[in-house]
C-alpha positions in Angstrom: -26.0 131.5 27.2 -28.4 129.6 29.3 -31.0 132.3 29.0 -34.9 131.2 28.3 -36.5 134.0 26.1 -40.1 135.2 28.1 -41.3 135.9 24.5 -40.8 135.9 21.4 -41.4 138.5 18.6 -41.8 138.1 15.3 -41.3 140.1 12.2 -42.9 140.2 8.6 -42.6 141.8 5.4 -46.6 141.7 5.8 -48.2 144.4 6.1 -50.6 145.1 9.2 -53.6 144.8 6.4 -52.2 141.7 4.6 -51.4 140.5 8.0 -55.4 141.4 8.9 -56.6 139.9 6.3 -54.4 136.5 6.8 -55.9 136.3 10.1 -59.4 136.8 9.6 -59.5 134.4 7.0 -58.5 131.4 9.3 -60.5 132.7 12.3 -57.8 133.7 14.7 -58.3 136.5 16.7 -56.6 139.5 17.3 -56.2 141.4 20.1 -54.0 144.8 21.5 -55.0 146.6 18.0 -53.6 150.1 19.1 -50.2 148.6 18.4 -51.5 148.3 15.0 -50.2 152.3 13.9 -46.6 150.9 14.7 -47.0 148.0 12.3 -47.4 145.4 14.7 -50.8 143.1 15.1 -50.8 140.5 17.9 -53.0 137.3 17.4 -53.9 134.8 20.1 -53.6 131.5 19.0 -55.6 128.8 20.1 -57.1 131.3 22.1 -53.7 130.4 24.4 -50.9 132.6 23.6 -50.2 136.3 22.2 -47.8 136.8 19.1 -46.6 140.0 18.2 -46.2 140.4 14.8 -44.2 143.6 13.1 -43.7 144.7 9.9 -40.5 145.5 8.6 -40.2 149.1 9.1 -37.2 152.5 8.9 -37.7 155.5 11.0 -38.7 158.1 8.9 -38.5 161.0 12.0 -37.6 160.9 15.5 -37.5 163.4 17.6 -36.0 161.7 20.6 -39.1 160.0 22.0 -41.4 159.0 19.4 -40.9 157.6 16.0 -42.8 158.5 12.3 -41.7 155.0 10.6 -42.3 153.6 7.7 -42.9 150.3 6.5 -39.9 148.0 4.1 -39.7 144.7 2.8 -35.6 145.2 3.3 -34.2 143.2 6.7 -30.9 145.0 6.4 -33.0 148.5 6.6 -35.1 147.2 10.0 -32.2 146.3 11.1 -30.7 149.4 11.4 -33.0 150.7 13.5 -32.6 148.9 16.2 -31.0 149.8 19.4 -27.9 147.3 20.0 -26.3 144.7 17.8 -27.5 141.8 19.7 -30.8 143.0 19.3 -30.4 143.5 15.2 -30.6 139.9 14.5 -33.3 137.6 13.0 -33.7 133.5 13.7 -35.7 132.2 10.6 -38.0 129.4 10.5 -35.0 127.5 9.1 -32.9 127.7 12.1 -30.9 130.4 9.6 -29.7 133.1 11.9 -29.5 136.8 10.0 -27.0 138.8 11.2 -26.1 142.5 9.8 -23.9 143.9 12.4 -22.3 141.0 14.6 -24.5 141.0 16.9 -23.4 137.0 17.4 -19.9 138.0 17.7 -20.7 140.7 20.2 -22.9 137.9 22.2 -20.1 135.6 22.9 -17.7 138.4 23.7 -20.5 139.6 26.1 -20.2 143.0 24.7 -22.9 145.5 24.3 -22.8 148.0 21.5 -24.8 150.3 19.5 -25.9 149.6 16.0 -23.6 152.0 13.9 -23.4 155.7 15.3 -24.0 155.2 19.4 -24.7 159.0 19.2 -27.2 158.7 16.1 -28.7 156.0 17.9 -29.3 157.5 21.5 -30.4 160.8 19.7 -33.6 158.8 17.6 -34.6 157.6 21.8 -32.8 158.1 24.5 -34.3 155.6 26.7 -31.6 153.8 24.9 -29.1 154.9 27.7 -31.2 153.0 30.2 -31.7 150.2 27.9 -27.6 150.0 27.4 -27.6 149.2 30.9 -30.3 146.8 31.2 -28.6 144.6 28.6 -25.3 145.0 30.0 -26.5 143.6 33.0 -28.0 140.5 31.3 -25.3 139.8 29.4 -21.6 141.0 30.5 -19.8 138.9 32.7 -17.7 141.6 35.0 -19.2 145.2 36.2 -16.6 147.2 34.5 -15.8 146.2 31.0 -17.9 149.3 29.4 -16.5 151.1 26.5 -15.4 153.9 27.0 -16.3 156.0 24.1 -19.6 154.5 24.4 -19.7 156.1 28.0 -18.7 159.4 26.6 -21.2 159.7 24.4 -24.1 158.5 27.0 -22.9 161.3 29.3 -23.2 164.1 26.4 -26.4 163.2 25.9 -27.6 162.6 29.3 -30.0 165.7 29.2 -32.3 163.8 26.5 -33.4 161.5 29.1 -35.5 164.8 30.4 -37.6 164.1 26.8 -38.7 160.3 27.8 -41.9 159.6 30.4 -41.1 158.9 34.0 -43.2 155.9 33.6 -40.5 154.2 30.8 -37.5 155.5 33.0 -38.7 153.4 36.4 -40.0 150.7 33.9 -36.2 150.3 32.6 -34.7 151.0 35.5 -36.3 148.9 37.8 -34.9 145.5 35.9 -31.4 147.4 36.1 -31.9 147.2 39.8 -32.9 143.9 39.9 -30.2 142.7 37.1 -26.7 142.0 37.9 -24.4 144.2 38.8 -27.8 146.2 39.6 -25.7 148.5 41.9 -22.8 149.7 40.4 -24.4 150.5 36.8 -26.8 152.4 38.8 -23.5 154.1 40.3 -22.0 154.4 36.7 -25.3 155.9 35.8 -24.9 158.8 38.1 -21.3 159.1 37.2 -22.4 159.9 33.3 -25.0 162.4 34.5 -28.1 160.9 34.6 -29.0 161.3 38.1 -30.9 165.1 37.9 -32.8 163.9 34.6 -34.6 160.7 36.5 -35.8 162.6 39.5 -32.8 161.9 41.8 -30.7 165.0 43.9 -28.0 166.2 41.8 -25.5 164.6 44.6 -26.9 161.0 45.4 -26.1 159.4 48.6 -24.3 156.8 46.6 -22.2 155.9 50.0 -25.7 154.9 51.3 -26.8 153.6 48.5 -23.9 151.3 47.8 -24.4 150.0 51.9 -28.0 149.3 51.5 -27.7 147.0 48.2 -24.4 145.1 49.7 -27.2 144.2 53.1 -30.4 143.8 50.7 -28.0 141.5 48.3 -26.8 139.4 51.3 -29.5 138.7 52.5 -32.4 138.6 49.2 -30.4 138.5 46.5 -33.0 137.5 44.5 -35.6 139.4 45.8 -34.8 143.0 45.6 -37.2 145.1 45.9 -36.1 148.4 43.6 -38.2 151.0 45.4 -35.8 149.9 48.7 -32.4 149.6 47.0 -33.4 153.4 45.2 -34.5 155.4 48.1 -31.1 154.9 50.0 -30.1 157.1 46.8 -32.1 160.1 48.4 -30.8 162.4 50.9 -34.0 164.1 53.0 -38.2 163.3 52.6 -38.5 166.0 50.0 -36.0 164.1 47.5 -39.0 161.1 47.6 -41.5 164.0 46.7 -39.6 164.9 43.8 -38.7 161.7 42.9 -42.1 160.2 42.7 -43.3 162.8 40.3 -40.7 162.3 38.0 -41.3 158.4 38.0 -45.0 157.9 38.9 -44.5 155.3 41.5 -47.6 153.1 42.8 -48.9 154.5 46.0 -47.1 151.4 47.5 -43.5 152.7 46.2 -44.1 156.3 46.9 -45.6 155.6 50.7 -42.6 153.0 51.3 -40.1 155.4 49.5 -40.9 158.5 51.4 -41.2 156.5 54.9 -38.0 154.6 54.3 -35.9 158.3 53.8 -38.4 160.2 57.2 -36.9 157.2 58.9 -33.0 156.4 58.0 -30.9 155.9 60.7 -33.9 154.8 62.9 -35.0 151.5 61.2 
């Protein structure tokens, strides 16, 4: 696809301790050991570069949010757990690509699907609504090729959204805004229901909103600033208020966000 990954991340049938223990022996460092409790240890080679490493792992319990896992040595079970197809695959060190679902197949078709049940899936985090999007604007080639069922079932579980942190909405939705087709997934969004669960009015300006990101897009298409494109989404001053506490924007966003709605129409 012509994409450049920012990262990459790695996963073991190690254990966090064998993977400790590996480490220490050959002096490398570790760093970021909180993410140890969800299997992952990160070391810094060459005192250059951050790895994450993860064990294998199922999800024992979720609740929506948060996840009890536990650890396997099965790839087929990790697998499973994960969000979309695309993201359910595995490149090993022999250039072997492992891939349960067809996630491959789904790549080239520029598809984006849920591993197995998209309800089941949504139901064990449902920042996996917002994180549908985000891919869908990476990868699909046209604004409106979305399956329908899949949309369905995103809309009857819209409400879950009200479980997950302001903090990891704005993070997700932010590179939706900034994506392509930033605008009208954000429109589609708010067509399935998600609007009153991420701080916005329960009737968006969306006629605003959709003038706004055509002007931004013309002239900085590639530098969209999502606090901008967002606001036109809000109707009076008090709609920034609310919208701030549901996100937890910087000072920056929420000063620019609440002056940009006191002052439609005039600037």
């Amino acid at each position: 696809m012509g994409k450049c990954p920012k990262d990459i991340d790695i996963a073991t049938t190690a254990t966090p301790t064998e993977m400790k223990e590996i480490f220490n022996k050959e002096n490398i460092r570790m760093v970021n050991m909180n993410g140890e409790k969800h299997g992952t240890i990160t070391p810094r080679i060459n005192d250059k570069e951050n790895f994450e490493i993860t064990t294998l792992r199922i999800d024992a319990v979720t609740d929506g949010r948060h996840a009890e896992v536990i650890h396997t040595t099965d790839w087929l079970l990790d697998a499973n757990r994960r969000d979309l197809t695309i993201n359910s695959m595995f490149l090993g060190f022999d250039g072997k690509v492992y891939d349960y679902f067809y996630g491959y197949e789904d790549l080239q078709k520029r598809r984006v699907a849920f591993v197995g049940d998209p309800d089941l899936r949504i139901k064990e985090d449902y920042l996996r609504i917002l994180r549908y999007f985000r891919f869908y604007g990476r990868i699909a080639e046209n604004d409106d090729n979305h399956d329908e069922e899949t949309l369905r079932i995103i809309a009857k579980n819209a409400a879950g959204l009200a479980k997950i942190s302001g903090e990891r909405i704005w993070q997700e939705w932010k590179k939706i805004l900034t994506g392509n087709f930033g605008c009208d997934l954000t429109i589609r969004m708010i067509n399935c229901g998600l609007a009153p669960h991420m701080g916005l009015p329960d009737q968006p300006n969306t006629d605003e909103f959709k003038a706004v990101f055509k002007r931004v897009e013309a002239v900085h298409k590639d530098e969209i600033q999502p606090i901008t494109v967002l606001s036109a989404l809000l109707l009076v001053p008090e709609d920034a208020i609310t919208l701030n506490l549901r996100l937890k924007f910087t000072v920056f966003e929420r000063e620019l966000s609440y002056f940009l709605t006191q002052n439609r129409g005039r600037i």
